[in-house]
N, C-alpha and C positions, 0 to 999 in steps of 0.2 A: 524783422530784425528788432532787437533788445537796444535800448537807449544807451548799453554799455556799448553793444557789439559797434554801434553808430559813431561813438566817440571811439574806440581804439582804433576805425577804420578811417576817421577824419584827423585823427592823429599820426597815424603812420605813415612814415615821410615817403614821398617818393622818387622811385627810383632814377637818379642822373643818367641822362641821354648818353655819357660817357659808359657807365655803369652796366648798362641796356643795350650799347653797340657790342660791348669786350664780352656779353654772358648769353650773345647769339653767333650766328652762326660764322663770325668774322672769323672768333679766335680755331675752334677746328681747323676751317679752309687755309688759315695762315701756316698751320704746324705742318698739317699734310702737304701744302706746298713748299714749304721749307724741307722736310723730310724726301720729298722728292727729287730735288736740287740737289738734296747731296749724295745722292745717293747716287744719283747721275755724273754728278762731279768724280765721286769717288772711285764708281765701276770705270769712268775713261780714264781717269786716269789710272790706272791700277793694272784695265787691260787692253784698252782699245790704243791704236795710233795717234800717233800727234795730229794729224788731220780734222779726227773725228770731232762734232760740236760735243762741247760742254757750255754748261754755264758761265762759267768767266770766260771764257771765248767769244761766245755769240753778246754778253755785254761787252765786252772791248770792240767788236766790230759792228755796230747800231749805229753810233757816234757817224763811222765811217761810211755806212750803208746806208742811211736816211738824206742824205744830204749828195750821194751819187744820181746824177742825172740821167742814168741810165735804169735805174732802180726806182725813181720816182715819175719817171715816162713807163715804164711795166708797169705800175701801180697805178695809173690814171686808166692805163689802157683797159686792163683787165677789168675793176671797177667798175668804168664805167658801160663794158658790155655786161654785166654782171647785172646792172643798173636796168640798163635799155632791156636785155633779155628777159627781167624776172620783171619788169612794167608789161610787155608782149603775155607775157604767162599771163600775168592774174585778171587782165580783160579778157583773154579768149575763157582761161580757166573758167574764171565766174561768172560767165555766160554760157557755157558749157556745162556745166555743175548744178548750175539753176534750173539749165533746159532738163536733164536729166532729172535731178530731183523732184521735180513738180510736174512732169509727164512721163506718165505708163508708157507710151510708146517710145519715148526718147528713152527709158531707161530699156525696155526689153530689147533698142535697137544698137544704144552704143556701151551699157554696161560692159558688157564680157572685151569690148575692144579697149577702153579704156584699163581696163583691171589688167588686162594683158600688155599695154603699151609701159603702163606703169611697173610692172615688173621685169623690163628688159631693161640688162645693164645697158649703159651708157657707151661703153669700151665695144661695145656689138655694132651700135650703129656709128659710130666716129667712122670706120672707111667707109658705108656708104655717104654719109656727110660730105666727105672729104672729095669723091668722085664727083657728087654735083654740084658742091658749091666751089670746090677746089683746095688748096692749101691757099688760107683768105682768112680775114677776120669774120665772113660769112658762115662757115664751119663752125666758127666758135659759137658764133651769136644762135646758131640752130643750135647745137648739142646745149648749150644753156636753157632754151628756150623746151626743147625735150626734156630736160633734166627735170624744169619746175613746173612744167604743166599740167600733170596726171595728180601729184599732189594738190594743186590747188582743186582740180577737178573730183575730185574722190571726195575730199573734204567739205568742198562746197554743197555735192549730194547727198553728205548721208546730215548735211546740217538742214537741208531742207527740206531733207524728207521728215526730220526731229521736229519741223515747225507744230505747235498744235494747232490743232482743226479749227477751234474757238477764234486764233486772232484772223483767217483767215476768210470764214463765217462774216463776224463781224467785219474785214473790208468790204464784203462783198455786200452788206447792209447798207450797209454807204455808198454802193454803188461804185467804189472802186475796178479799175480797169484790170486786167492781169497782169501787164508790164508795169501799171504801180503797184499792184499788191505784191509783183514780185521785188520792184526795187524800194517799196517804203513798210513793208513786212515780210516779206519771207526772207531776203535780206538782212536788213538788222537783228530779228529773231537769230540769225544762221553764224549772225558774226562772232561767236565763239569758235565754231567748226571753221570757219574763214580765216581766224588767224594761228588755228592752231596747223591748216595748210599753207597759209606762210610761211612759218615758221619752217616747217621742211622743204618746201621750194626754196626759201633763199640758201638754208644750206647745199641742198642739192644743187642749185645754180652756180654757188662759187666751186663745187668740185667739179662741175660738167666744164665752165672754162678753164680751169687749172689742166683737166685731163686731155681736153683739147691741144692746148698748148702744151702739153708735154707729144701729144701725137700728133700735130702738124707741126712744132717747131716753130710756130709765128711767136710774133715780139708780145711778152707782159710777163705775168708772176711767175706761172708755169715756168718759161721758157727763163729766165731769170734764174728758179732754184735749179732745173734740170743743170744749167749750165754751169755755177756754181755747185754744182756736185760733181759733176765728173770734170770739174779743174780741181776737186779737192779743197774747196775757200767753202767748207762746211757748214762755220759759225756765218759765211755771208749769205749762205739758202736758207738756214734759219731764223733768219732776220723774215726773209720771205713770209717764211712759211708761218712767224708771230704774228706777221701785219694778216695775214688770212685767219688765223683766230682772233685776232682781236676785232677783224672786222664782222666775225660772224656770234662775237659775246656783246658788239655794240649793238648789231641788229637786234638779239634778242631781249637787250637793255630798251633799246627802243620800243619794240612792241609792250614790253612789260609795263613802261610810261604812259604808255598811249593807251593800254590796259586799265588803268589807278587813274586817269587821268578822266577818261572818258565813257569805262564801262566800271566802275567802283562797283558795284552789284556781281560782278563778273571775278569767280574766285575770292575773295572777300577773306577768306581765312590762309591762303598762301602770302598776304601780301608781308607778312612781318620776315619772309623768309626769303 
C-alpha cells in the first residue's frame, strides 16, 4: 500500500456500532416481521371469525396467560421432560455415534437400524409407547427421548468418521488409550457434527413432547394449547405455542454463544450474521 492509500484509510472514520447494527441484518428481519403481522391481522380480520388469534389478540391475552397458574405448571412440566429426555439422548446418542463412527463392525451392524429408526415418524410409535408405558409422563419422556436420539447418533458418526487419520496417529504416539482418544480426540475433533445434532434433537424433542401430550392428553404445553383450541380462547394457545418458539430460538441462541464463546475458529465468517 501507497503512503496516500495509508492515510485516507487511517482517516476514514468508523463506522458507529448503531450505524453497523441498522445496515445488517436487524433492519430486513424487522420489516418482514412487521409485514407479517399485518397481514395477519388484516386477512382475520377481513375473513376469519372473532375467535381466530391475531396479533392484537394473542398481545392482549400474554399479560393474562403468563401469570395463570395452570399455564405456568404446563410450562415447567413439559420443559422440563424436554430437559430430562434430550440429557438421556445425548449420553446414549454420543456413545452410540462414537461406537459406530470409529468401528467397522459397529457401523456395518447398527448403521441400516439407526438410519431406519431415525426416519420413522413419531406419531407411529406414540400408541405403541402409550400401551407399555401407559397414558403417563413415561410416554412422554420416551417419544422425547425417540424423537432426539438418531439425530444425535447420525451426527455424532459421520463427525467421527470426518476425524483425520493424523490427529488420531498422533494419540496413538502418545500412547493414548482408545476410550481417550475417543473422548480427548475424536470428540472434540467431532464437536461441530455434535452440535449441529443438537441442534435437531432439541427441536425434534420439544415437538415429540408437544405431540405426546396432544395424543395422551397428560398435563403441559400440548395439552394446554389442545385445550384452549377447541374452547375457542385461540389468542390463549398461542401464547403456548410463542413460549415453544421462543424456547427453541433461546436454545439455538445458546448454542450459537457457546459456539463464539468457545470454538471462535468454528464458522468464523457466520458470526456477524
Amino acid at each position: 500500500m501507497t503512503d496516500a492509500s495509508l492515510t485516507v484509510a487511517a482517516t476514514r472514520p468508523a463506522k458507529a456500532p448503531a450505524a453497523k447494527f441498522l445496515s445488517g441484518a436487524f433492519v430486513p428481519r424487522l420489516i418482514a416481521g412487521v409485514t407479517i403481522l399485518a397481514l395477519w391481522e388484516g386477512v382475520v380480520r377481513a375473513f376469519a371469525p372473532a375467535y381466530v388469534a391475531k396479533p392484537s389478540g394473542i398481545v392482549m391475552a400474554i399479560p393474562k396467560v403468563i401469570v395463570d397458574p395452570a399455564f405456568l405448571n404446563a410450562s415447567f412440566v413439559t420443559l422440563s421432560a424436554v430437559a430430562q429426555g434430550l440429557a438421556i439422548a445425548l449420553v446414549f446418542g454420543t456413545m452410540i455415534g462414537l461406537l459406530i463412527g470409529r468401528s467397522v463392525v459397529a457401523d456395518r451392524t447398527l448403521r441400516h437400524y439407526v438410519n431406519g429408526f431415525y426416519a420413522v415418524p413419531m406419531v407411529v410409535v406414540l400408541p405403541l409407547f402409550s400401551l407399555w408405558f401407559g397414558y403417563s409422563g413415561a410416554t412422554r419422556l420416551a417419544t422425547i427421548v425417540f424423537s432426539s436420539l438418531f439425530s444425535i447418533i447420525v451426527n455424532v458418526a459421520d463427525g467421527a468418521r470426518a476425524v483425520p487419520r493424523e490427529y488420531v496417529e498422533v494419540s496413538r504416539s502418545f500412547r493414548a488409550g482408545r476410550i481417550s482418544t475417543l473422548l480427548e480426540v475424536v470428540l472434540p475433533a467431532s464437536m461441530p457434527y455434535f452440535l449441529a445434532g443438537l441442534r435437531l434433537a432439541a427441536g425434534r424433542a420439544l415437538i415429540g413432547a408437544v405431540v405426546a401430550e396432544f395424543f395422551t392428553a397428560i398435563g403441559g404445553l400440548g395439552y394446554f394449547i389442545l385445550y384452549n383450541s377447541r374452547t375457542f380462547h385461540h389468542n390463549e394457545a398461542f401464547v403456548g405455542v410463542l413460549l415453544l418458539a421462543g424456547f427453541g430460538v433461546g436454545f439455538d441462541m445458546l448454542v450459537n454463544g457457546s459456539i463464539r464463546r468457545f470454538m471462535p475458529w468454528y464458522r468464523r465468517d457466520e458470526a456477524a450474521s
